[in-house]
Each structure stands twice: as C-alpha cells, then as structure tokens.
N, C-alpha and C positions, 0 to 999 in steps of 0.2 A: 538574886535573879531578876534582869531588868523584863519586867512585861505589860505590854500595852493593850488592853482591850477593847475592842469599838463596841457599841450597842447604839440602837436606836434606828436603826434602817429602816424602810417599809415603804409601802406603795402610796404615792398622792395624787390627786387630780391637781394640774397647772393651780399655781396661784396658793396653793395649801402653804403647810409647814410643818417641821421636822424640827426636833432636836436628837441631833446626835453627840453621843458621853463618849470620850476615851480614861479608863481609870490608868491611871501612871502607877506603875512602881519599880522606881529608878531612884539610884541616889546619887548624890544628893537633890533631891528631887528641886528645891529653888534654883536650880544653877543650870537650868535647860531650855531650850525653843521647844515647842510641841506646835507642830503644825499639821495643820490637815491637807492631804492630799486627794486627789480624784482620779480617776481612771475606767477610761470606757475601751473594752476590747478591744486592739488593734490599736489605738493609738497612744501617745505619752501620758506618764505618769502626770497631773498638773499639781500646781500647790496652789490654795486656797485662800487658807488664811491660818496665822501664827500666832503664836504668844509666846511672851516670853515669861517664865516662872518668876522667877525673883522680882520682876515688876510691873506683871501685867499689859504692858507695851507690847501693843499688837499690830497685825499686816495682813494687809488684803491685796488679792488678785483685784482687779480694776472691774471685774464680770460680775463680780459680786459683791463689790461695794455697795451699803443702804437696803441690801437685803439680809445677807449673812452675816452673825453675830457670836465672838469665838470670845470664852469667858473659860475663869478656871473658879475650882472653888478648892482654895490651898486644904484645908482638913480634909477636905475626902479626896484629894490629890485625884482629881477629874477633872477634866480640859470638855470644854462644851464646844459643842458649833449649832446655835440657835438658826434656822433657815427659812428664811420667808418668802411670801410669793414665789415659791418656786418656780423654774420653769424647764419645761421635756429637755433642754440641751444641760439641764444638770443634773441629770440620771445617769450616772457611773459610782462606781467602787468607790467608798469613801473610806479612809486609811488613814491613822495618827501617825509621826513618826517623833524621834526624839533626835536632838542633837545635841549635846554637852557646850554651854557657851565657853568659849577661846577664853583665854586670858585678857585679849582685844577688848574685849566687852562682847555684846551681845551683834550678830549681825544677821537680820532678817535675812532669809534664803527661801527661795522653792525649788534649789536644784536637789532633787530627789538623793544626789550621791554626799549630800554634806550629813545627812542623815543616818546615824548609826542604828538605829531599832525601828522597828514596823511594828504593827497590828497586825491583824488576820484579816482586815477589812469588812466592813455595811454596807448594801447595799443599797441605794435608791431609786426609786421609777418612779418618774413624773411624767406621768398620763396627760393629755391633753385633750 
C-alpha cells in the first residue's frame, strides 16, 4: 500500500523556519522523484522542489532557491523540505507526491499530473 505522509506544518513569523517530513512508503522506494508541492486556495497546484531517491539529485522552483532545502534520509524513507527565511507569499498547502522514474532515467518535473500519489497535505502560515 503506497502512502505518503506530510508533518511538520505550523504557524511562523516572516523570516522563521520550518522543517517539513514526508515518510515514503512505496516500492521500490529508490526508483522515485518525491517532490514537494504548494498550494493556496484558488489557485494551481506549484512544485517546489524534488528529489530523486536513487541519487539524491535534486530541483528547485527559482522562488525558493538559497532558502529551501529538500534532503532524504534513505533508512527512515523520509523526504525533508528544510525552509528558511520564510516569507507570507509561501503560506500554502504543502503536499509530497511520488512518481515512479521511466526507464528514461530520472526527469525532474512539477507538473502535478506526472505525479501518481499525494499526501493529505501541511499546512503553512507565515505571518508578517
């Protein structure tokens, strides 16, 4: 049963920081992108930033480049998104999702529909 959990939400004043955990359990769990996604009512879903299991090679959205920091730690099959200096325009739904890599190889994505599994989603509020 593949299932993805988020933790780690909660409320910060601008400039704070968050770590949010998604635990993986999908198999083969090294042969997956795990990306985090965003989302604020009413508008699109965004992606973040990714990783890839089998080799750590990771992807960022350009908005949160040198603030956001997305790590895995393979034994406890958890996908991190370390977030710093926050700021009020990145308070939305935060959401793991998984995608099985192609045979291609691995190819970094944030369109939400290459995505086969979700989370329940965290939520963030960064106060100002």
């Amino acid at each position: 049963q593949v299932q993805l959990v988020e933790s780690g939400g909660g409320s910060v004043q601008a400039g704070g920081s968050l770590r949010l955990s998604c635990a993986v359990s999908i198999y083969p769990y090294n042969n997956h992108a795990i990306t985090w996604f965003r989302q604020v009512l009413g508008k699109e879903r965004e992606g973040v930033a990714g990783i890839f299991t089998g080799g750590s090679i990771t992807y960022y959205v350009d908005s949160v480049k040198g603030r956001f920091t997305i790590s895995q730690d393979n034994a406890k099959r958890t996908v991190y998104l370390q977030m710093n200096s926050l700021k009020p325009e990145d308070t939305a739904m935060y959401y793991c999702a998984a995608s099985l890599v192609s045979r291609d190889g691995p190819r970094a994505s944030f369109d939400p529909v290459d995505y086969n599994y979700w989370g329940q989603g965290t939520q963030v509020i960064v106060s100002s």
